[in-house]
Structure formats: structure tokens, C-alpha cells
C-alpha positions in Angstrom: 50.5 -0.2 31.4 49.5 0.5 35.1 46.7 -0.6 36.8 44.9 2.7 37.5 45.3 3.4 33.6 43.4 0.2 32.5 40.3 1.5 35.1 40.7 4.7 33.5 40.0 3.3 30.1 37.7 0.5 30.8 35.4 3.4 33.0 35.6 5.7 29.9 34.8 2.5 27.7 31.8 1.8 29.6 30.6 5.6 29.6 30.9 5.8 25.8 28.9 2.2 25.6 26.2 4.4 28.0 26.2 6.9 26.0 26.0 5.0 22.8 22.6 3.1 24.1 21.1 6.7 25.0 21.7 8.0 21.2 19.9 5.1 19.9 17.2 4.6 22.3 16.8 8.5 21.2 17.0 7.4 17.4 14.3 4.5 17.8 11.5 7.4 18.4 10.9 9.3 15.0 7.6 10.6 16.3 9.3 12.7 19.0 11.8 14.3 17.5 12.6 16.6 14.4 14.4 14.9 11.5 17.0 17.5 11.9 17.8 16.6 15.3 17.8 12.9 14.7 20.1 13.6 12.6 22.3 14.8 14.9 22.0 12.1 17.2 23.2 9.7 14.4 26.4 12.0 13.6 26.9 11.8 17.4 26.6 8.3 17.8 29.3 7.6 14.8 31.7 10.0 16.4 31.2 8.4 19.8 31.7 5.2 18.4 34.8 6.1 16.3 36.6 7.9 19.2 36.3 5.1 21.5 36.7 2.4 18.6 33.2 0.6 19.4 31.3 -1.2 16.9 28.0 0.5 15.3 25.1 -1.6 16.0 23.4 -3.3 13.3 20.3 -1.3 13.1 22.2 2.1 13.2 24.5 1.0 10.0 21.6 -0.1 7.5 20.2 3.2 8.5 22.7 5.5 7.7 25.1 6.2 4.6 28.6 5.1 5.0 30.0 8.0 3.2 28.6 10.9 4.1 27.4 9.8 7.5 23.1 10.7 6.9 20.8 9.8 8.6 19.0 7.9 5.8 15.2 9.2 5.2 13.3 6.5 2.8 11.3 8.6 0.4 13.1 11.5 1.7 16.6 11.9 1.2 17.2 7.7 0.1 15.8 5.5 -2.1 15.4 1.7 -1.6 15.0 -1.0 -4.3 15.0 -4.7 -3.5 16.9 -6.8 -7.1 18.4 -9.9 -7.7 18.7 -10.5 -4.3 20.1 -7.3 -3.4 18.8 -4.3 -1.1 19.7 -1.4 -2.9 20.3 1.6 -0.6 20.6 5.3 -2.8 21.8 8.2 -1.1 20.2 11.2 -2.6 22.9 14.1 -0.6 26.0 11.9 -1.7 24.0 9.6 -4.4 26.7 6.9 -3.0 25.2 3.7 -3.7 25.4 0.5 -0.9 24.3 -3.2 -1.9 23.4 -5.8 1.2 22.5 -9.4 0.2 19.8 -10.5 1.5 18.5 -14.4 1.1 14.6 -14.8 1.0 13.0 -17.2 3.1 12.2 -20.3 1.2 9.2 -22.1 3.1 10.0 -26.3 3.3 6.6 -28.1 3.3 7.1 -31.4 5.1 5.5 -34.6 3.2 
């Protein structure tokens, strides 16, 4: 591989990583925008993401579905339940189901 094609993809790499922290920053503001179009901006951000093989970040993957790629609306179009040390995630467009362990916080009193 030549030189000028590693700055080639390293440039696009770093526009897509741009462009990936202007989705979210546009996803972090429900007030502002229609549910609809936050939508959009989720299905963007995946397809960014995938075509330039970058990681999701962490809050964009607990709030959307894995299968069908939703922006995930609790109360709306999802339904959480917290069990046995599981958060429960329900998809109500695919009804796919997604289970993330989660460890409560166990205070230690000092004697």
C-alpha cells in the first residue's frame, strides 16, 4: 500500500469520526428535534459507522435496537424492565428482546 493511499484513508477515517460526533451531539438534544428526525440521525450514525468499520459509542448502542436499528423511545416504541439483575430492553416495532447485566452497587460501611 502507498503512502498517499494510507492519507487518503486515515483523512476519510477522521471525517467519518467528525461526522460521527456531529450525529450524536445532534441525538443528545430530544427537546430540539422531532422524534422522526432523531431517528434519522441514529440510522445515519449506524451506517456511518458500519461503512467506515468504527465502533458505536456506548450511549448510542443501549439506545437503539440491534435488529431493526430504532431509535429506542421508552414508553413509546420500547419497554424497559429491570429483573434478576438484568435490564430488559423490548422492542415494540421488532418485539426483539436484549438483556444487559448490570451489578447494583453494594454500599461497604467501614467499622
Amino acid at each position: 500500500m502507498g503512502r498517499r493511499s494510507r492519507l487518503n484513508r486515515d483523512k476519510r477515517k477522521g471525517h467519518a469520526i467528525w461526522s460521527q460526533t456531529q450525529l450524536l451531539s445532534l441525538l443528545k438534544n430530544p427537546s430540539q428535534f422531532t422524534p422522526e428526525q432523531r431517528s434519522r440521525f441514529a440510522l445515519h450514525l449506524v451506517k456511518v459507522s458500519r461503512r467506515h468499520r468504527i465502533r458505536l459509542p456506548s450511549e448510542v448502542r443501549e439506545i437503539m435496537c440491534r435488529t431493526c436499528n430504532t431509535l429506542l423511545r421508552y414508553g413509546e416504541n420500547a419497554t424497559i424492565r429491570f429483573r434478576n439483575g438484568h435490564k430488559i430492553q423490548t422492542c415494540h416495532s421488532c418485539t426483539s428482546v436484549r438483556r444487559i447485566p448490570y451489578r447494583q452497587h453494594s454500599q461497604k460501611v467501614k467499622a
